[in-house]
N, CA, C and O atoms as a MOPAC input file, in Angstrom:
PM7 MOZYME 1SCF
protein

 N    140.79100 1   123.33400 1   114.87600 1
 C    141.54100 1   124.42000 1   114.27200 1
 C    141.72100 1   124.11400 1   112.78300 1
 O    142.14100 1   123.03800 1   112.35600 1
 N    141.30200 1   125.34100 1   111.90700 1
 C    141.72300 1   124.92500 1   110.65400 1
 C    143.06100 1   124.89700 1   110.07600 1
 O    144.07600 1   125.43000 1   110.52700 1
 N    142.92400 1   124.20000 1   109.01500 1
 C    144.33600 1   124.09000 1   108.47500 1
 C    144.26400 1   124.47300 1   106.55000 1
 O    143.34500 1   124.06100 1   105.84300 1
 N    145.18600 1   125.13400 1   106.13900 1
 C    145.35400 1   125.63800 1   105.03500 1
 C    146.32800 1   124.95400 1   103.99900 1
 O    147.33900 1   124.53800 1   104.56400 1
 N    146.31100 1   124.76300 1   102.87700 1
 C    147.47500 1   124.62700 1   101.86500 1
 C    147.62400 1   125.43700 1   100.83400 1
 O    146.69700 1   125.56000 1   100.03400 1
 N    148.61700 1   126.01500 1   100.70000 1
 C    149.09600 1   126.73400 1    99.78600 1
 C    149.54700 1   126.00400 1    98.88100 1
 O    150.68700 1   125.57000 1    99.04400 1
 N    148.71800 1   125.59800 1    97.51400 1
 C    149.40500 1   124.07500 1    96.87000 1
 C    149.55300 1   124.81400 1    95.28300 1
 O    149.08800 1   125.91700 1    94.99500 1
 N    150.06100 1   124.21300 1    94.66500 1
 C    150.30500 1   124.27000 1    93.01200 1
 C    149.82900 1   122.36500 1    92.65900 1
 O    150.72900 1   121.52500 1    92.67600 1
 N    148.67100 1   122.04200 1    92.43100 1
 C    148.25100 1   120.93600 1    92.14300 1
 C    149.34000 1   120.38100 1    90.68400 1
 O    149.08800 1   119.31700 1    90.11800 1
 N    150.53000 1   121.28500 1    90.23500 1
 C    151.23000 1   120.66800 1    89.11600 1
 C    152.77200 1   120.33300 1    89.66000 1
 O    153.66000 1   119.76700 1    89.02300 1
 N    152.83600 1   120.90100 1    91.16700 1
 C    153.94400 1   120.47400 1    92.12600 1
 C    153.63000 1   119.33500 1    92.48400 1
 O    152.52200 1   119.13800 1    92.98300 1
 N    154.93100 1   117.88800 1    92.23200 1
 C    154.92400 1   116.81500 1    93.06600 1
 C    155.11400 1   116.62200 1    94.50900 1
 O    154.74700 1   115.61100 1    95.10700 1
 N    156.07400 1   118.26600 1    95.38800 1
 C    156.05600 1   118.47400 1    96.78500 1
 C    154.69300 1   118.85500 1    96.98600 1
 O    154.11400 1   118.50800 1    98.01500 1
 N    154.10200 1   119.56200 1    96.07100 1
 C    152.73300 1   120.04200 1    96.68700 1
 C    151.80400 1   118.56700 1    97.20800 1
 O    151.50600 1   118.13600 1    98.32200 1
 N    151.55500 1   118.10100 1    95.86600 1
 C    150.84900 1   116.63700 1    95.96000 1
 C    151.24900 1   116.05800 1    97.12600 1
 O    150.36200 1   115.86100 1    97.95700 1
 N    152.46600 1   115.70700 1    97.42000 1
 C    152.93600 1   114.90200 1    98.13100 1
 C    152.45700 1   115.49400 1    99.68500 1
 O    151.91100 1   114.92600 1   100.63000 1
 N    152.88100 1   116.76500 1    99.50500 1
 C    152.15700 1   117.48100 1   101.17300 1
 C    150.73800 1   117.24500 1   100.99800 1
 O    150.62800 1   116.28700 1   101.76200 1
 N    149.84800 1   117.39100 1   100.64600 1
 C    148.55400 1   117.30000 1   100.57000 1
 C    148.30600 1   115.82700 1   100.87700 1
 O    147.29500 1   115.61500 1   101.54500 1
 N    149.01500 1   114.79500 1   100.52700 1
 C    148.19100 1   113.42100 1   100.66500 1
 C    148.85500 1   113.02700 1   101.88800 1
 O    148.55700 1   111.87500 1   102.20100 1
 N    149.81600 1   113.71300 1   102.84700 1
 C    150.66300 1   113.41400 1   104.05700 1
 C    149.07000 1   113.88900 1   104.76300 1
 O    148.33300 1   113.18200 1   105.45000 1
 N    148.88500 1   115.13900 1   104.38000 1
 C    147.64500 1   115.80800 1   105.52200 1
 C    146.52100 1   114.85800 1   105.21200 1
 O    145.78400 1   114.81900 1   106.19700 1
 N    146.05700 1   114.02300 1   104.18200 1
 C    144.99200 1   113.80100 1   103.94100 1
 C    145.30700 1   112.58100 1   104.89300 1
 O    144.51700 1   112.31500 1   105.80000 1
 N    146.24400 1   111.97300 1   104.73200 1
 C    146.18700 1   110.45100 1   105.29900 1
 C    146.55700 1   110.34500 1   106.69200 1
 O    146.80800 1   109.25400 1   107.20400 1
 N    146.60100 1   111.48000 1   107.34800 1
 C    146.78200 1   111.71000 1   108.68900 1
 C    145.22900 1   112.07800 1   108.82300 1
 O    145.18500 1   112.48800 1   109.98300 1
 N    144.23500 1   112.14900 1   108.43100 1
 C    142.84800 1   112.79800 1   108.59200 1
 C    142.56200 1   113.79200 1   108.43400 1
 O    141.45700 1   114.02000 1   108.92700 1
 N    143.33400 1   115.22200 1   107.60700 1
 C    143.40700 1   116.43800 1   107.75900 1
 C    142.66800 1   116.78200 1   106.44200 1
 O    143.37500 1   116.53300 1   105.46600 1
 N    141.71600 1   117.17300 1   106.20100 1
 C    141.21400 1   117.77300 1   105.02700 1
 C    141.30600 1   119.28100 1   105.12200 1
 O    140.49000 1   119.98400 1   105.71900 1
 N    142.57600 1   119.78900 1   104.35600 1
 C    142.67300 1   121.32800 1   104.49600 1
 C    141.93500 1   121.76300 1   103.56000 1
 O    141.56300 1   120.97900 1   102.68700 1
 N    141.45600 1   123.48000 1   103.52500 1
 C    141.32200 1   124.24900 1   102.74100 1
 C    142.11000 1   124.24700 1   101.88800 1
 O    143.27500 1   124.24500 1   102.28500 1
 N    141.89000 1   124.24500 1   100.33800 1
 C    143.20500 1   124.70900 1    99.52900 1
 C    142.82700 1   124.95100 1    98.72900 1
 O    141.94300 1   124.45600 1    98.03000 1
 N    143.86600 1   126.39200 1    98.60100 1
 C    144.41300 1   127.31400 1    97.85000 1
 C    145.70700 1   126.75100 1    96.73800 1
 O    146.82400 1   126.23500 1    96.74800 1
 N    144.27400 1   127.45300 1    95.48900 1
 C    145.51600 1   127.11900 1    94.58900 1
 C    146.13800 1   128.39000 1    94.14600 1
 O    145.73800 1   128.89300 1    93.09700 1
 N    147.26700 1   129.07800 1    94.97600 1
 C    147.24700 1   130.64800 1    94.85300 1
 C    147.89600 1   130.84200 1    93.53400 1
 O    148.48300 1   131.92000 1    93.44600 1
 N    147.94400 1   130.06900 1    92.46900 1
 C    148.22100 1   130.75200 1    90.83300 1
 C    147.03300 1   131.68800 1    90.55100 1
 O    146.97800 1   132.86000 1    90.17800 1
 N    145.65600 1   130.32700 1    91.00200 1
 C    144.42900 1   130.91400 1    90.61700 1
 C    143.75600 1   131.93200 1    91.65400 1
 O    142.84400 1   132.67900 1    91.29800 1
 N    144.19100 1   131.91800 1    92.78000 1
 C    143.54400 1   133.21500 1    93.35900 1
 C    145.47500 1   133.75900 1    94.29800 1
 O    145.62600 1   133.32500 1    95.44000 1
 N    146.46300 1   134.48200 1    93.78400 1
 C    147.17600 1   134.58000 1    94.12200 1
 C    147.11400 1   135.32300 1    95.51900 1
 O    145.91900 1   135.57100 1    95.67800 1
 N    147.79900 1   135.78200 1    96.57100 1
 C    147.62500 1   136.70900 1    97.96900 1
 C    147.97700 1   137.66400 1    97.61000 1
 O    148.74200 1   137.69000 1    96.64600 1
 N    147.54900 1   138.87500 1    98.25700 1
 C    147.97400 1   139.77000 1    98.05600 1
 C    148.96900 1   140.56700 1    99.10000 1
 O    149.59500 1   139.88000 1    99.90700 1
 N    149.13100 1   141.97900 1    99.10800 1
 C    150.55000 1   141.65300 1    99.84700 1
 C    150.25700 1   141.75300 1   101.19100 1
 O    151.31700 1   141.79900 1   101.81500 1
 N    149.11400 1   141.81700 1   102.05800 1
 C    148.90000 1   141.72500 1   103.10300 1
 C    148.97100 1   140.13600 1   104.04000 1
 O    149.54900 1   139.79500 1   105.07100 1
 N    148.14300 1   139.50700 1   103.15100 1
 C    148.31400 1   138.61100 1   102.98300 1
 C    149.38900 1   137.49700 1   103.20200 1
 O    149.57900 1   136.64000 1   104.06400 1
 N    149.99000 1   137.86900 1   102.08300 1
 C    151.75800 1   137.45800 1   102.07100 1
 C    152.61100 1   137.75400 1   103.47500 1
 O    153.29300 1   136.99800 1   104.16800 1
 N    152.31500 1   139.04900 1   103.59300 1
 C    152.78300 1   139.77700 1   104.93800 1
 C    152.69500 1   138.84400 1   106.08400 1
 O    153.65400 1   138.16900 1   106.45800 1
 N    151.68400 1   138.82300 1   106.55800 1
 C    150.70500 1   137.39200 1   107.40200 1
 C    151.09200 1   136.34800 1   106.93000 1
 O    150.98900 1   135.58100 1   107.88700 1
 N    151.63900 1   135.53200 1   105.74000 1
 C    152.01900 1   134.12700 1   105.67200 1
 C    153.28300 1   134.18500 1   106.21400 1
 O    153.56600 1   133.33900 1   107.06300 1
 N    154.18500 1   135.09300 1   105.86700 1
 C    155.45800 1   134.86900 1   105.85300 1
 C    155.70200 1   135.07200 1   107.66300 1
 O    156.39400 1   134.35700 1   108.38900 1
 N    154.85400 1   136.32800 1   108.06500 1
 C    155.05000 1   136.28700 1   109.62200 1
 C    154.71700 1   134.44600 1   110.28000 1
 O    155.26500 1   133.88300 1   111.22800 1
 N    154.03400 1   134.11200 1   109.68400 1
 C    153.48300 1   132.75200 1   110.09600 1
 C    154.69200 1   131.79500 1   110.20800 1
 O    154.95800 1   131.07600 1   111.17100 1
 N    155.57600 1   131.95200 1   108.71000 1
 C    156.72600 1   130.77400 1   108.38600 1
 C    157.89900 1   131.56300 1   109.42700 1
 O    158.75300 1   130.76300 1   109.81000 1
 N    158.06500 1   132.80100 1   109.88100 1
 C    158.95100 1   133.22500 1   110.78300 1
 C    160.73200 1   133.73700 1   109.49400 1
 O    161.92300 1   133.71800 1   109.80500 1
 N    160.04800 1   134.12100 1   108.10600 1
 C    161.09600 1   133.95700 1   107.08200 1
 C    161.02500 1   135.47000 1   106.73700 1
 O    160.28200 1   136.33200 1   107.20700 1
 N    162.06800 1   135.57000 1   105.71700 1
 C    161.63600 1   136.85400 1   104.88300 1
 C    161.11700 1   136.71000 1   103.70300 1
 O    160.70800 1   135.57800 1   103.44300 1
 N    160.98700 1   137.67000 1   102.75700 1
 C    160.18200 1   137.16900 1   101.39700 1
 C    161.50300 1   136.35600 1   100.31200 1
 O    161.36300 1   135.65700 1    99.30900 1
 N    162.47900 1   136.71500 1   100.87600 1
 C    163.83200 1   136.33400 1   100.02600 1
 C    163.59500 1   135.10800 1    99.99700 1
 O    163.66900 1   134.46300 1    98.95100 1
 N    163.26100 1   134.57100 1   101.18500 1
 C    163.73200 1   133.15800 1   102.01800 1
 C    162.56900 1   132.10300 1   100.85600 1
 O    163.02300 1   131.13800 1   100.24100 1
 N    161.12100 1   132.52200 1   100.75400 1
 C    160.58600 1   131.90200 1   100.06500 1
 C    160.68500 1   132.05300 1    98.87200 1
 O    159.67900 1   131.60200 1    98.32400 1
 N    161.71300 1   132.64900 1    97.85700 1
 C    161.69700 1   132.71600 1    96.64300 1
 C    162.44800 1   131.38200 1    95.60300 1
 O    163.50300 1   130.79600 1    95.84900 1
 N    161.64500 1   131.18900 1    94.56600 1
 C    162.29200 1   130.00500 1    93.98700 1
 C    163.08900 1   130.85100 1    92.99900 1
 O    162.61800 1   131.74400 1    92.29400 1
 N    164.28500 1   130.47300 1    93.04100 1
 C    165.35200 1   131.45300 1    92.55300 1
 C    165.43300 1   130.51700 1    91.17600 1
 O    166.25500 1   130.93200 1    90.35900 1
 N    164.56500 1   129.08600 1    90.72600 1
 C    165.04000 1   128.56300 1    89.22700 1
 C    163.88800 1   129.71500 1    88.27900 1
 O    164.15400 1   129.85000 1    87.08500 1
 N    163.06300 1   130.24000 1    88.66200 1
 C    162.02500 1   130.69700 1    88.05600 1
 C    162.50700 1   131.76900 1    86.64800 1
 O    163.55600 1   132.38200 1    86.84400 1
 N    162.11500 1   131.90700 1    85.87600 1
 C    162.83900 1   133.08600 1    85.16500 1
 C    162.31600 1   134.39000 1    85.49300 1
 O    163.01700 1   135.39200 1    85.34900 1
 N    161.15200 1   134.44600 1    85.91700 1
 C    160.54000 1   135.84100 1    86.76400 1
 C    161.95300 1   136.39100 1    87.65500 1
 O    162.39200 1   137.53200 1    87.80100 1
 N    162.56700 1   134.74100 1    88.29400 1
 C    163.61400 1   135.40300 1    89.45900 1
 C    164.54000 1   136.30800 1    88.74100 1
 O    164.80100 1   137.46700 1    89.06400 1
 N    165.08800 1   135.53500 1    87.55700 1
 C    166.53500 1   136.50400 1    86.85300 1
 C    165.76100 1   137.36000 1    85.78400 1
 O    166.67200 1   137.96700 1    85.22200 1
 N    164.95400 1   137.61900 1    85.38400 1
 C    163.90200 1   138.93800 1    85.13700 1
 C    163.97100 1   139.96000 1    85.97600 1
 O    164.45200 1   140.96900 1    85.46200 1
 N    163.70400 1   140.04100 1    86.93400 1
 C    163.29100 1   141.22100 1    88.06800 1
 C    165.18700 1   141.40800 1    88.53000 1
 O    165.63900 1   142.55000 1    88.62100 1
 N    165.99300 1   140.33900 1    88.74700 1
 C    167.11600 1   140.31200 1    89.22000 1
 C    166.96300 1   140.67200 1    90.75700 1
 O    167.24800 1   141.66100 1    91.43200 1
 N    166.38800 1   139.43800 1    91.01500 1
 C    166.13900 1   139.54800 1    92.18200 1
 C    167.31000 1   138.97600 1    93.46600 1
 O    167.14400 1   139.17600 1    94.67000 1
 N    168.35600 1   138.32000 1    92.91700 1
 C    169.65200 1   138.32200 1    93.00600 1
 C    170.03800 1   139.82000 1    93.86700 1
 O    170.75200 1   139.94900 1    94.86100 1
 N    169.58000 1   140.46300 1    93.39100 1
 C    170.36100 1   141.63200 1    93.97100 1
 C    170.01400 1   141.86900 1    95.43600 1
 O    168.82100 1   141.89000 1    95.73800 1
 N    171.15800 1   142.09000 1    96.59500 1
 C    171.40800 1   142.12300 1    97.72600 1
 C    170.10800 1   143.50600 1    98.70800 1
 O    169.55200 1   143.70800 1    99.78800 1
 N    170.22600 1   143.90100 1    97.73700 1
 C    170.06400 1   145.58500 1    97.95100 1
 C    168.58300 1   145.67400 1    97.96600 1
 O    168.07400 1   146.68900 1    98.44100 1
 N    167.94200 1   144.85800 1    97.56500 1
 C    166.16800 1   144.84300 1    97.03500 1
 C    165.57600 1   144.72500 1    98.74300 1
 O    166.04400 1   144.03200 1    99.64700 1
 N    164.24600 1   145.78700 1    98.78300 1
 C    164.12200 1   145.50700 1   100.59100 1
 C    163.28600 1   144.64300 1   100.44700 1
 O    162.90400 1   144.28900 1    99.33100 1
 N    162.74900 1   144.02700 1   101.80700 1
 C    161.31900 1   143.01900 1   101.40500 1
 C    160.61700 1   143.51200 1   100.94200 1
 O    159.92000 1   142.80500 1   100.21400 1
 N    160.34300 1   144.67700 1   100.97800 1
 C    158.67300 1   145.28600 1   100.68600 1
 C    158.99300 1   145.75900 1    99.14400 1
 O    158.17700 1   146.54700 1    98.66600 1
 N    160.45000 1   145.23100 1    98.05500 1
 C    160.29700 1   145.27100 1    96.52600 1
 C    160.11300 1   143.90500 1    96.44400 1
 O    159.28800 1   143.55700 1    95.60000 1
 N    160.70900 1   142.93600 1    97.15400 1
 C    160.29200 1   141.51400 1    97.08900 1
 C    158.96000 1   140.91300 1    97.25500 1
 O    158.62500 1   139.79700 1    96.86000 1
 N    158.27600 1   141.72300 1    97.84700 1
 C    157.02300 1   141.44200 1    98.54100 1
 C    156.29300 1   141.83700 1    97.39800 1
 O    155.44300 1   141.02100 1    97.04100 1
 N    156.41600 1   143.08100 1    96.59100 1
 C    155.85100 1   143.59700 1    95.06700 1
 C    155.96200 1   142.57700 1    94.13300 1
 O    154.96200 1   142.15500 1    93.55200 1
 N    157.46000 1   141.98500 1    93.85700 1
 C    157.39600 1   141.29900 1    93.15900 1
 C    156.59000 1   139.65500 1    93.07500 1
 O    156.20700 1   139.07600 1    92.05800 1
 N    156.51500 1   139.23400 1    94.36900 1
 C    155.74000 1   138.36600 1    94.47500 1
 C    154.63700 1   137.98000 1    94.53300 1
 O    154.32300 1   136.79200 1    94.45300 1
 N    153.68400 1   139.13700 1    94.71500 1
 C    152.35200 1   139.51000 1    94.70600 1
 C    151.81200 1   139.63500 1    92.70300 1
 O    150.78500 1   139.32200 1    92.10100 1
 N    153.26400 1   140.30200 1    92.23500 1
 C    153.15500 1   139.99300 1    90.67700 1
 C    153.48700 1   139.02000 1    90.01400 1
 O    153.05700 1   138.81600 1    88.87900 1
 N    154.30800 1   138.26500 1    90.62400 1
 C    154.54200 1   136.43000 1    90.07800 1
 C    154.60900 1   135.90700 1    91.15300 1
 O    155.65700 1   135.94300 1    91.79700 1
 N    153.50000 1   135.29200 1    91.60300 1
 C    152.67000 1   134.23900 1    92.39900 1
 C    153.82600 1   132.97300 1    92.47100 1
 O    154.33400 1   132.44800 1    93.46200 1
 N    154.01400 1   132.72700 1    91.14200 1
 C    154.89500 1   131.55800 1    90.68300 1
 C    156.48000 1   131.56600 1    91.22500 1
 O    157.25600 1   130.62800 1    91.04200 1
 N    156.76400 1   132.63400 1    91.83200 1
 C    158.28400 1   132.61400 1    92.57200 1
 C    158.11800 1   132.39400 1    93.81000 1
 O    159.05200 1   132.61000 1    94.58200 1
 N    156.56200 1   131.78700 1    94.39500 1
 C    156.86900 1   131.55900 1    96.12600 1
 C    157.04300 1   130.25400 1    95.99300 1
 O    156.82800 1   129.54500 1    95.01000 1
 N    157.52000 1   129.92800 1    97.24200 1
 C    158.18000 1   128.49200 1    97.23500 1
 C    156.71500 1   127.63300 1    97.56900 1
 O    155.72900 1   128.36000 1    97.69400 1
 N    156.51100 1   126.27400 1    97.70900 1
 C    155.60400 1   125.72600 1    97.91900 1
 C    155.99800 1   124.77000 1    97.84300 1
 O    156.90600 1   124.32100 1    97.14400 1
 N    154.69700 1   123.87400 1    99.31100 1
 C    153.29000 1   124.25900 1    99.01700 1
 C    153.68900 1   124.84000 1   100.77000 1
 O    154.75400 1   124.67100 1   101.36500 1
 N    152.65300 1   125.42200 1   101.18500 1
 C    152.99800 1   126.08100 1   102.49800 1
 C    151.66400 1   125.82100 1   103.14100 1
 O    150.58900 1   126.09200 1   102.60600 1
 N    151.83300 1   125.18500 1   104.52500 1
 C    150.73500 1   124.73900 1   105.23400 1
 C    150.54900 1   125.32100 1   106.33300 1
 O    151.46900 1   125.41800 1   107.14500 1
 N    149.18200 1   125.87400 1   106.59500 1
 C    148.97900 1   127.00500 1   107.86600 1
 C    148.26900 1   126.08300 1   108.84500 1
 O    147.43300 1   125.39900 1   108.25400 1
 N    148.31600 1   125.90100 1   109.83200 1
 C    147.76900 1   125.47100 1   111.15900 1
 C    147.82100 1   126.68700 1   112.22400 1
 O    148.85500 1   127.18600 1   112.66800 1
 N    146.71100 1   127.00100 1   112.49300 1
 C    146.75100 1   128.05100 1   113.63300 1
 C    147.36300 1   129.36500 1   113.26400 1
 O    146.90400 1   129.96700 1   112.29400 1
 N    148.34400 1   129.85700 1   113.94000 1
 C    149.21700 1   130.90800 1   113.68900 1
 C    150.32200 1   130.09100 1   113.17500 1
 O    151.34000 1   130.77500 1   113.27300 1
 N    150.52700 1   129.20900 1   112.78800 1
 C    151.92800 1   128.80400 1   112.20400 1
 C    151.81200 1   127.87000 1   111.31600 1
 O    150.94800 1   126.99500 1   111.25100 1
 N    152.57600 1   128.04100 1   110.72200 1
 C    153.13600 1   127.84900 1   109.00500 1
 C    154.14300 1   127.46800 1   108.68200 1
 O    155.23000 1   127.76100 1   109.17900 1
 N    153.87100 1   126.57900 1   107.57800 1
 C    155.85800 1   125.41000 1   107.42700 1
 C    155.62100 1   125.15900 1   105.97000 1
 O    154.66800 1   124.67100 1   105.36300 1
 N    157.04300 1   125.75200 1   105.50600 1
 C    157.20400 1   125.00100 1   103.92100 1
 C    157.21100 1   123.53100 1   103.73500 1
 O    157.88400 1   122.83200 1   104.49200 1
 N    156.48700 1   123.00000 1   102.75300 1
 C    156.79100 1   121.57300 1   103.01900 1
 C    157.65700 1   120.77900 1   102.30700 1
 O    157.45200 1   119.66600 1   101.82400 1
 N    158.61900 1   121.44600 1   102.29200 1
 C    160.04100 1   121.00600 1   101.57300 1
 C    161.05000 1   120.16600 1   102.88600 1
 O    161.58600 1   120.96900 1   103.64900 1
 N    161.21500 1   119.28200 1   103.06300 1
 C    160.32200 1   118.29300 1   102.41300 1
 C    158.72600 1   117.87600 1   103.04200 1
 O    158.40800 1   117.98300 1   104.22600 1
 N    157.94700 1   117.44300 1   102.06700 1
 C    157.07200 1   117.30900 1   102.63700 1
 C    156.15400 1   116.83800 1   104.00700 1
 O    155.06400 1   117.20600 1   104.44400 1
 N    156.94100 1   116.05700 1   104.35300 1
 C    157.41000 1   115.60600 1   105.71600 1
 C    157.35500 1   116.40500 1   106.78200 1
 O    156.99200 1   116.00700 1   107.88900 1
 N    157.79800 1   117.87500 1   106.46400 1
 C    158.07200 1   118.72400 1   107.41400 1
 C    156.64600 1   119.38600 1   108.21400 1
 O    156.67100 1   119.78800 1   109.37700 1
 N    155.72400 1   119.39800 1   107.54800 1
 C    154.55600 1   119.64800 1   107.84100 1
 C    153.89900 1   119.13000 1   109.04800 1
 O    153.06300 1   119.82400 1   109.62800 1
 N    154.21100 1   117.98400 1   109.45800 1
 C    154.12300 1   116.92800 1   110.59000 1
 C    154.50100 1   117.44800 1   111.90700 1
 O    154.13400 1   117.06900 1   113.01900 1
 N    155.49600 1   118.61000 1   111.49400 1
 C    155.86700 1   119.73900 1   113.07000 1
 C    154.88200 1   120.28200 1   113.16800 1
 O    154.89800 1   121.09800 1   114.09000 1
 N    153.54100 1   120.20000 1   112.38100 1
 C    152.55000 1   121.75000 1   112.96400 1
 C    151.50300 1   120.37900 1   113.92500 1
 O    150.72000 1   120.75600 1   114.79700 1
 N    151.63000 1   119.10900 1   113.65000 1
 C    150.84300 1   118.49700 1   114.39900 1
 C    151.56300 1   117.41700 1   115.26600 1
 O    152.11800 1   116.41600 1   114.81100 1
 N    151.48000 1   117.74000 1   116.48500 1
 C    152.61600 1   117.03000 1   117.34500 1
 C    151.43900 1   115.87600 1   117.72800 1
 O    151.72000 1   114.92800 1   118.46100 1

């Protein structure tokens, strides 16, 4: 079964998830989604994967976040889901797909639940 990373190679969680999979034997696919970002179908399908909403993966230090004011209660997923498809850079990461399921790897560590 393949396995995916959703990495930012300038994230130290990213790095750090990536060399957990490597040194367990796992050579994932990876995505460096700055450079090819998802689109919102896509996204749709990751996030069903992590079992979250789009809120849930947002990095709220970003300035895109207090730009858009994404703070606000009232925004549905599917303006969150817009906005994230337009700054790539507010999903949380790095996010690792195995099968149908998917885990932030905050901490990186956590990734280790998709392989029992």
């Amino acid at each position: 079964m393949s396995v995916t990373i959703y990495h930012n190679p300038r994230c130290s969680k990213s790095r750090q998830t990536l060399q957990i999979l490597q040194d367990k034997g796992i050579e994932p696919t990876v995505v460096e989604y700055l450079k090819t970002p998802l689109d919102k179908a896509a996204l749709q399908n990751l996030l069903a994967q992590l079992g979250c909403s789009p809120r849930e993966i947002l990095r709220k230090g970003e300035e895109a976040y207090k730009e858009n004011h994404l703070h606000d209660p009232n925004l549905t997923d599917d303006q969150l889901l817009n906005v994230l498809v337009a700054h790539p850079k507010l999903m949380e990461r790095p996010v690792v797909v195995h099968g149908e399921r998917a885990v932030l790897g905050r901490p990186p560590e956590s990734v280790l639940a998709l392989f029992p």
